[in-house]
Backbone as numpy.savetxt, mean C-alpha at the origin, in Angstrom:
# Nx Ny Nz CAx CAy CAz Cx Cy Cz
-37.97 -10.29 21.00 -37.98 -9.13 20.12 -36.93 -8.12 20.54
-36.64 -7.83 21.95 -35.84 -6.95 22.47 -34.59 -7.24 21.99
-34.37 -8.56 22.24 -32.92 -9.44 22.50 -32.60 -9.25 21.29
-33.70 -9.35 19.82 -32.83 -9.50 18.74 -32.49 -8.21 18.02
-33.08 -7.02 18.80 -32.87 -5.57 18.37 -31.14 -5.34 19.00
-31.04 -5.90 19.97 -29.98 -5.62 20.68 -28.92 -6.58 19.85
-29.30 -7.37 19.55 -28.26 -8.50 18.83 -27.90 -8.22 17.55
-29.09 -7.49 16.67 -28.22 -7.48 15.87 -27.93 -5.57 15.69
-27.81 -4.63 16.95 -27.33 -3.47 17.20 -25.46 -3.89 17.92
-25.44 -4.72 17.98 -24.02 -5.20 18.65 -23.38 -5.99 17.28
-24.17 -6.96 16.46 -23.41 -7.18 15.34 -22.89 -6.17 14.44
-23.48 -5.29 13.73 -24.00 -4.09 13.49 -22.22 -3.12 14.11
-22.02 -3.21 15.22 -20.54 -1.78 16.07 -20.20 -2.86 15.99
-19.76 -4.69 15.62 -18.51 -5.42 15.52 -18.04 -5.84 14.10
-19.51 -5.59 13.50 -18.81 -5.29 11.73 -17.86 -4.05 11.42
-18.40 -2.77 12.35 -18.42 -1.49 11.63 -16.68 -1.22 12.22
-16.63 -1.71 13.47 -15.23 -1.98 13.96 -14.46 -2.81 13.46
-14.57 -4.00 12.87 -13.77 -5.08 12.08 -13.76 -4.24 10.85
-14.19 -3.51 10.09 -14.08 -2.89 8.58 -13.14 -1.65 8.84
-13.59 -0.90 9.65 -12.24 -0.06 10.61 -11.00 -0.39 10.36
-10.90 -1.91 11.33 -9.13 -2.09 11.47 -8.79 -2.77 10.28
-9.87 -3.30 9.11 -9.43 -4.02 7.91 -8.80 -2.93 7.17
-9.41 -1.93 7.11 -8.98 -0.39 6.55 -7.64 0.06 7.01
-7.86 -0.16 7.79 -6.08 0.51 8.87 -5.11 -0.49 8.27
-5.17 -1.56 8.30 -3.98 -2.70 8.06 -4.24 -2.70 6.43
-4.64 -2.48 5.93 -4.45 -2.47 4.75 -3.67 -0.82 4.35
-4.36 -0.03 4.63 -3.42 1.18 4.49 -1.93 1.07 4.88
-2.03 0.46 6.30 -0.02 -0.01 6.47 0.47 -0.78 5.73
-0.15 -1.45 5.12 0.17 -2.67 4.18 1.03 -2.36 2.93
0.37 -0.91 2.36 -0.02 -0.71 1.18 1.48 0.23 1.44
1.74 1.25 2.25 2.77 2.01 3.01 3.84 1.61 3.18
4.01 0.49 3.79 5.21 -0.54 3.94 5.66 -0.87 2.25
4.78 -1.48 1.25 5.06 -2.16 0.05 5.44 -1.04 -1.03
5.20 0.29 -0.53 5.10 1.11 -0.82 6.65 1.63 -1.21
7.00 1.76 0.38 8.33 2.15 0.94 9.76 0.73 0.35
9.25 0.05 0.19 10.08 -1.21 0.12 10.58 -0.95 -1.78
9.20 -0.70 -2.47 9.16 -0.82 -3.98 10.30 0.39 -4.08
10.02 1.54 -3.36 10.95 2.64 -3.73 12.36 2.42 -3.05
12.46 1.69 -2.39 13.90 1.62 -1.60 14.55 0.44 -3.16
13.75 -0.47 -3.21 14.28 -1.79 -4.27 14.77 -0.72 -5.92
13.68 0.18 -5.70 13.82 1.08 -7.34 15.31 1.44 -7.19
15.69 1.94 -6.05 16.51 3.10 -5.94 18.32 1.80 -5.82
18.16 1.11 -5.35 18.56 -0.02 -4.93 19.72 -0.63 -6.64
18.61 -0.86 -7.74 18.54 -1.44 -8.53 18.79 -0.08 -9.89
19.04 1.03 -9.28 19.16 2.06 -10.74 20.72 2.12 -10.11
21.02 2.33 -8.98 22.44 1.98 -8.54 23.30 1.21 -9.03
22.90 0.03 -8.87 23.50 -1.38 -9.20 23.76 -1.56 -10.86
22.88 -0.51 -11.56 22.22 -1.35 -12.71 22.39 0.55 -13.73
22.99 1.02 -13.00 23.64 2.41 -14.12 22.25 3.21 -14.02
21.61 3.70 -13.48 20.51 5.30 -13.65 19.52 4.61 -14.81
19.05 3.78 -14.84 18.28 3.53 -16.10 16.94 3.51 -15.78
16.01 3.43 -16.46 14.29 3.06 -16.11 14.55 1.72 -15.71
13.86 1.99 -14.43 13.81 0.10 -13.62 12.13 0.19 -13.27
11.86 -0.84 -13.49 10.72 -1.16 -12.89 10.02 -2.56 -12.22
9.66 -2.03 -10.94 9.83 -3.10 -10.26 8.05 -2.76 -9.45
7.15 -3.67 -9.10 6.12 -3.58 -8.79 4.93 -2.89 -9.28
4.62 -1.55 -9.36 3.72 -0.96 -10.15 3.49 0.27 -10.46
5.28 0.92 -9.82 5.12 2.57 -10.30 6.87 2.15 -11.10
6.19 3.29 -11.51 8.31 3.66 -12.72 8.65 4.99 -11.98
10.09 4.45 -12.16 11.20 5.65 -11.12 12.23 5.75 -12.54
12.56 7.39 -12.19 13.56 7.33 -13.45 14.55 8.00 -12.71
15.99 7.47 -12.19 16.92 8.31 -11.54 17.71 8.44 -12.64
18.33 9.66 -12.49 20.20 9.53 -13.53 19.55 10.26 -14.60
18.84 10.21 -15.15 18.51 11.19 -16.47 17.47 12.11 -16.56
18.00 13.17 -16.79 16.92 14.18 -16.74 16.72 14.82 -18.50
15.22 14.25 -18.50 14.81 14.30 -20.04 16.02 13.54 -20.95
15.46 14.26 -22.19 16.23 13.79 -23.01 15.84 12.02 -23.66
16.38 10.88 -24.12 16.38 9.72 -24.38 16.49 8.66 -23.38
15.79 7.46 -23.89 15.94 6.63 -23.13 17.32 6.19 -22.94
């Protein structure tokens, strides 16, 4: 009875710690893909004249301010 209070009080701080660092590496994950999408946006309005580019899952608009597409 003791053993399994203790057993599953130790499963219990190695879930709560594994959901922790799943959280952490996913936040860098997300940061990195993040940083990469906006470097590729910026990359590709260069190459490709100031236009709406879109590449992964946000829109970047360099080169024109208002006005028409």
């Amino acid at each position: 009875m003791v053993l399994s209070a203790i057993g599953g009080a130790i499963n219990a701080i190695v879930s709560a710690i594994a959901s922790i660092i799943m959280i952490i590496v996913s936040v860098i994950v997300t940061i990195i893909v993040t940083i990469f999408d906006v470097i590729f946006d910026i990359i590709c309005c260069n190459c490709f004249g100031g236009r709406n580019r879109r590449t992964g899952t946000h829109r970047y608009r360099f080169g024109s301010r208002g006005g028409g597409y």
